[in-house]
N, C-alpha and C positions, 0 to 999 in steps of 0.2 A: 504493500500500500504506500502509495506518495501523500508526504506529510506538507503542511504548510510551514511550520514550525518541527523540528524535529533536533533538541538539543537534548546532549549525553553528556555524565560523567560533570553536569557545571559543578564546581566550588569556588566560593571567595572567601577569601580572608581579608580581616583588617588590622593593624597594626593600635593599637592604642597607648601609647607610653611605651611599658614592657611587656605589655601582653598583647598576644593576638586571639582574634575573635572572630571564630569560624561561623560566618554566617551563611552559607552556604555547604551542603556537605552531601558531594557527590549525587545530586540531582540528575532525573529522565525527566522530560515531560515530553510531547509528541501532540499536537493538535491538527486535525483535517480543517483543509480550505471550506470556507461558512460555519465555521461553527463556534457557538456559544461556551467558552467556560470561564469558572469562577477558581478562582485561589483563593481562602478562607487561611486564617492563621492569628493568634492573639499578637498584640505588638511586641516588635522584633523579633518573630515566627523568619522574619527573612523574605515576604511577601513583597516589599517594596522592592528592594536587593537585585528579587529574582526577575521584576520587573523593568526593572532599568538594565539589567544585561540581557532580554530577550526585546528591547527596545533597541537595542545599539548606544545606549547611553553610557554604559559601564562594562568594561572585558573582565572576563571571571578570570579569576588566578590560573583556574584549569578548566576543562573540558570542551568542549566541539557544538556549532549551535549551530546547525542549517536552515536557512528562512527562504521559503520559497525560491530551493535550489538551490541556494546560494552559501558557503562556507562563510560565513558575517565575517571572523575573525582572524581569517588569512588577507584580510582587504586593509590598508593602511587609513589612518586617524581622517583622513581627505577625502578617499574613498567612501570610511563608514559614515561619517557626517552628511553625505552627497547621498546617501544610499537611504540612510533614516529621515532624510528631508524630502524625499521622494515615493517614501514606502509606507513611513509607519507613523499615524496617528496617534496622538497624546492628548489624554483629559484627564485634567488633575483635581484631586480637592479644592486647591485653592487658585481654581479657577487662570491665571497667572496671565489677565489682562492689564494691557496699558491703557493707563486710566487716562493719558491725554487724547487717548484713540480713540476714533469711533468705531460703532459696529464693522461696519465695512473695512473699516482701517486695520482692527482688531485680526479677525480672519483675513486681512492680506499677509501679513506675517512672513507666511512661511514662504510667500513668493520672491520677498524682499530682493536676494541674490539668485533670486533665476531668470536663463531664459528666454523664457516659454513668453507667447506672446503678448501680449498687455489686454488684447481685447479676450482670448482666450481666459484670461488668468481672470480678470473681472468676470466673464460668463459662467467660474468655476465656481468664486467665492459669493456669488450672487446666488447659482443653485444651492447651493450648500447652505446661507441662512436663510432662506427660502422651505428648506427641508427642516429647517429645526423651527422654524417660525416666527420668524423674524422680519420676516422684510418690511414690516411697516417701523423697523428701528434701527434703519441705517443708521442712520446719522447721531443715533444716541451714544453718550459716551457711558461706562461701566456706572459714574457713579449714579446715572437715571434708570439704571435699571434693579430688577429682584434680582437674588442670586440667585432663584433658576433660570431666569434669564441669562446672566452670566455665565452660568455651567452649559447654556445653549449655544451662546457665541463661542467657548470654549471648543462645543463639541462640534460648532460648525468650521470653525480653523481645522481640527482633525478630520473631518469630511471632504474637504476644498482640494486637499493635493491628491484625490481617490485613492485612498492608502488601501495598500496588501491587507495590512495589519492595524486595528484601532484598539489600542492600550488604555486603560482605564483604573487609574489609581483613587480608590476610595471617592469614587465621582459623588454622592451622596452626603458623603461627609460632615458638610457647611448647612447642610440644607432642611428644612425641617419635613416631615413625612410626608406632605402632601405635594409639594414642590420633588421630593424624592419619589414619589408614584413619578409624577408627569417623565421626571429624568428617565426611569426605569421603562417606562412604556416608550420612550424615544428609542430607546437602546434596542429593544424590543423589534418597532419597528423597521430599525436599519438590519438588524440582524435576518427578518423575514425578506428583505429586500437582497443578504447574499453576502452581508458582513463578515470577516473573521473577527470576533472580538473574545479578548482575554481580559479579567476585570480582578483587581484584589480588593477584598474586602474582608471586614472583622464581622461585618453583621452576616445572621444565616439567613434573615429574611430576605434581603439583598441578593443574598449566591443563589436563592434555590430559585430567582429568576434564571439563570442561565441551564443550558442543556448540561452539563456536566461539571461538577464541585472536587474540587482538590483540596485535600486540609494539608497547609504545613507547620512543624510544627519544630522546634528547635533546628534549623535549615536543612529539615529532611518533610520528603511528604510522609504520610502516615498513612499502615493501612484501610481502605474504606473510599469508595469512591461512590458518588450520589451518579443518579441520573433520571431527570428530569423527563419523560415521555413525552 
């Protein structure tokens, strides 16, 4: 079977004064193209960790991580940069807009050093807060808006470059329940429309949205895996 994600053997370490602190240890994970899962784990389980090296944000001390086809970490610092600005969308907790930005401005972002053509690239990030529902707030900047709206413009910047892959760290987080439905049911959405998305989170209510749940737990997953019909 062809994987979209298929990383072996990750570990990291980190050094803290005199000790090191293995937050990672000896990791599998293996995800299919479309599909929904959740990483579950209490904080410093390694959830975050494991997220930022299956982003291309962070190289694990050890192990092999193929991303649709591709060996991520045979590719040099220029390469992988060029590669996660082109592949892999990101929605953070806190949301990580520029407040002098407006909407429009917000999701061009990641266009900034490409490139792709100007009228293209506006027809990109126009569909894109269009799909999370937005478009009558172009021009708004962060501080006029809710923070589910913010976690929308968030999610619509990760939508805009059509990423392989959309990453979702604790997207709920900030947000209080009802505003976290709306989030959840977006997610939802995209995922029916053909998304690959991988999401960590602490809440279960949160995970047993996605099609399959991974619990980790001192930077090893543990046995038991959910799955969602």
């Amino acid at each position: 079977m062809s994987y979209l994600i298929e990383a072996s053997g990750i570990s990291k370490e980190f050094s803290i004064g005199a000790s090191l602190i293995q937050a990672l240890d000896d990791i599998d994970i293996r995800v299919n193209e479309g599909e929904s899962v959740a990483i579950m784990g209490p904080s410093g389980s390694g959830k975050s960790t494991l997220l930022h090296i299956l982003g291309c944000l962070e190289r694990p001390t050890s192990g092999r991580y193929i991303l649709d086809g591709k060996d991520v970490f045979e590719s040099s610092d220029r390469q992988l940069s060029n590669f996660r600005a082109n592949h892999i969308g990101f929605v953070f907790q806190t949301f990580n807009l520029l407040s002098q930005l407006t909407v429009l401005e917000n999701v061009e972002l990641p266009f900034l050093y490409s490139s792709s053509d100007n009228g293209e690239t506006r027809a990109r990030v126009t569909r894109a807060i269009e799909q999370v529902g937005l478009i009558n707030r172009l021009n708004h900047r962060p501080a006029e808006l809710s923070g589910g709206e913010m976690q929308r413009v968030a999610i619509a910047r990760a939508l805009a470059i059509e990423p392989t892959l959309i990453l979702a760290d604790e997207p709920t987080g900030n947000l209080d329940s009802r505003t976290s439905e709306e989030i959840l049911e977006l997610f939802e959405r995209l995922h029916d429309d053909g998304a690959t998305m991988l999401m960590v989170t602490h809440d279960r209510e949160v995970a047993s949205r996605s099609q399959r749940v991974m619990t980790l737990r001192d930077g090893k997953f543990i046995d038991g895996v959910e799955v969602r019909s």
